[in-house]
C-alpha positions as CSV (number, residue, x, y, z in Angstrom):
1,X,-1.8,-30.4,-17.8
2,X,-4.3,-27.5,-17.4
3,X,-7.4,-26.7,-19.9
4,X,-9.2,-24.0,-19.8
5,X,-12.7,-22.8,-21.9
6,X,-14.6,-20.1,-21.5
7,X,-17.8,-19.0,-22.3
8,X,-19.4,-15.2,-21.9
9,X,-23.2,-14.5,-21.7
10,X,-24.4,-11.6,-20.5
11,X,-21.1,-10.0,-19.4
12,X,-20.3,-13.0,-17.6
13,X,-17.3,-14.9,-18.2
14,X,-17.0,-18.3,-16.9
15,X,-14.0,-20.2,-17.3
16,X,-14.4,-24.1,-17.1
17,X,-10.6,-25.0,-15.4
18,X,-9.6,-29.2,-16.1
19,X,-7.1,-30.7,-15.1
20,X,-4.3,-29.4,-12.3
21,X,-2.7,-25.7,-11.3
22,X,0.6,-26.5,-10.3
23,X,4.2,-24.7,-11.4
24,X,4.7,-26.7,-13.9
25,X,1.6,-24.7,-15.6
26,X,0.3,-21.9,-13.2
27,X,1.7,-19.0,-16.0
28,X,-0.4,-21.0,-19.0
29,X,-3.3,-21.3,-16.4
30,X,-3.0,-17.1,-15.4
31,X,-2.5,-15.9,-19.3
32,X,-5.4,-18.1,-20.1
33,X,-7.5,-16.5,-17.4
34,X,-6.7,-13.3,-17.4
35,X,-6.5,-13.4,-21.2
36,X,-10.1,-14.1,-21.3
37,X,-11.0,-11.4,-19.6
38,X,-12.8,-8.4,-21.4
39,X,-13.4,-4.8,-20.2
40,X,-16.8,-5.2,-20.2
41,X,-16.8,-8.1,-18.6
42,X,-19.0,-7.3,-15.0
43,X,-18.3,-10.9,-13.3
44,X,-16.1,-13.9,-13.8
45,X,-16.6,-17.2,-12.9
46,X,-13.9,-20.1,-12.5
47,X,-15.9,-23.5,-12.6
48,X,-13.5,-25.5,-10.8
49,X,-15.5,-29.1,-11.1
50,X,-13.4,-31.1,-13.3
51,X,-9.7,-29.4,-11.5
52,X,-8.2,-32.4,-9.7
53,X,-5.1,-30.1,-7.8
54,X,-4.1,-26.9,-7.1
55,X,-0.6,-26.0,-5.4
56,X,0.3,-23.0,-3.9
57,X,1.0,-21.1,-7.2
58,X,-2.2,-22.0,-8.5
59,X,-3.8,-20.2,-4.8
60,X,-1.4,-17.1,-5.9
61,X,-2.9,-16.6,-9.5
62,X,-6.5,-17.2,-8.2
63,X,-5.5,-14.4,-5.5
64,X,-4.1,-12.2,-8.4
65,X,-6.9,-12.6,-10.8
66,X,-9.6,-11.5,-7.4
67,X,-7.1,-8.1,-7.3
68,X,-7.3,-7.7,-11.4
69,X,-10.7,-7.9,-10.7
70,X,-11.3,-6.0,-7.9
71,X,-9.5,-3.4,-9.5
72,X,-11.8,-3.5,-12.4
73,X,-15.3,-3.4,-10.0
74,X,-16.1,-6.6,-11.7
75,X,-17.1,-9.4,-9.4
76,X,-15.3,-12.8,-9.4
77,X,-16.5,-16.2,-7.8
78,X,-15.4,-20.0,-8.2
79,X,-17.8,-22.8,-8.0
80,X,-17.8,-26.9,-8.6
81,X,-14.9,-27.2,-6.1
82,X,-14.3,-31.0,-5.5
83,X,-14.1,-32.4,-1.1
84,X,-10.3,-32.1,-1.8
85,X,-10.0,-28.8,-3.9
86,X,-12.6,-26.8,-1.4
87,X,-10.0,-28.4,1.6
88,X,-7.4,-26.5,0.2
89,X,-9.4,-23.2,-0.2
90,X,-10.1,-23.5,3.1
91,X,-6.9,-24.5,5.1
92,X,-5.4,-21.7,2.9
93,X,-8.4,-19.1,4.2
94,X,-8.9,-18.2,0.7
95,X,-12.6,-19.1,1.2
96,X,-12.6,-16.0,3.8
97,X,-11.6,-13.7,0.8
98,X,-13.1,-15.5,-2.1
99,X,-16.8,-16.3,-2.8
100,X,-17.4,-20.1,-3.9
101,X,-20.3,-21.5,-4.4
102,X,-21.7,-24.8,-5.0
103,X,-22.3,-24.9,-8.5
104,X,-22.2,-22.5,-11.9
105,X,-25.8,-22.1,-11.6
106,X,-26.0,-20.6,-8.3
107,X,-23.1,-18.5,-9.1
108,X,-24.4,-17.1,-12.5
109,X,-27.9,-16.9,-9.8
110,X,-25.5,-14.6,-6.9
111,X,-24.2,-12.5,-10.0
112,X,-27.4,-11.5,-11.2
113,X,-29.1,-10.9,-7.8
114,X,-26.5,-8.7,-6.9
């Protein structure tokens, strides 16, 4: 089961992610996401505390939404990844490619300093 709520301020849309990203879900988790987002949105955040798994799928659609992103000029972090969770990110090297920081606070903080 995923869950996802967002909240905008500012042109900032963050995106609170519970539960797991696996195939079972990974298409509900992307249209949710990617739903979300707005043209004039200038950042999005994923606040990954309360996500318990991600598989390989869930890795892709993160990947995809960066590229949306990217695409848009809009910048696009994740923070509030659990020990296990941030393990992941980084076996996979997706921390290389993808900014995470520790909490929503200091990415909201590295969005506006920017």
């Amino acid at each position: 089961m995923i869950e996802v709520n967002v909240e905008r301020q500012d042109g900032v849309l963050s995106a609170m992610i519970t539960g797991r990203i696996d195939g079972s879900n990974v298409m509900q988790f992307e249209e949710s996401v990617k739903g979300a987002i707005e043209d004039g949105d200038r950042a999005v955040v994923l606040d990954m505390e309360n996500l318990t798994y991600i598989s390989s799928a869930g890795l892709r659609a993160i990947l995809m939404t960066a590229k949306l992103l990217q695409n848009r000029n809009a910048k696009f972090m994740l923070c509030s990844l659990s020990k296990s969770i941030r393990e992941v990110f980084e076996v996979s090297g997706f921390d290389k490619i993808i900014n995470i920081q520790p909490d929503r606070a200091q990415a909201l903080a590295t969005i506006s300093a920017e």
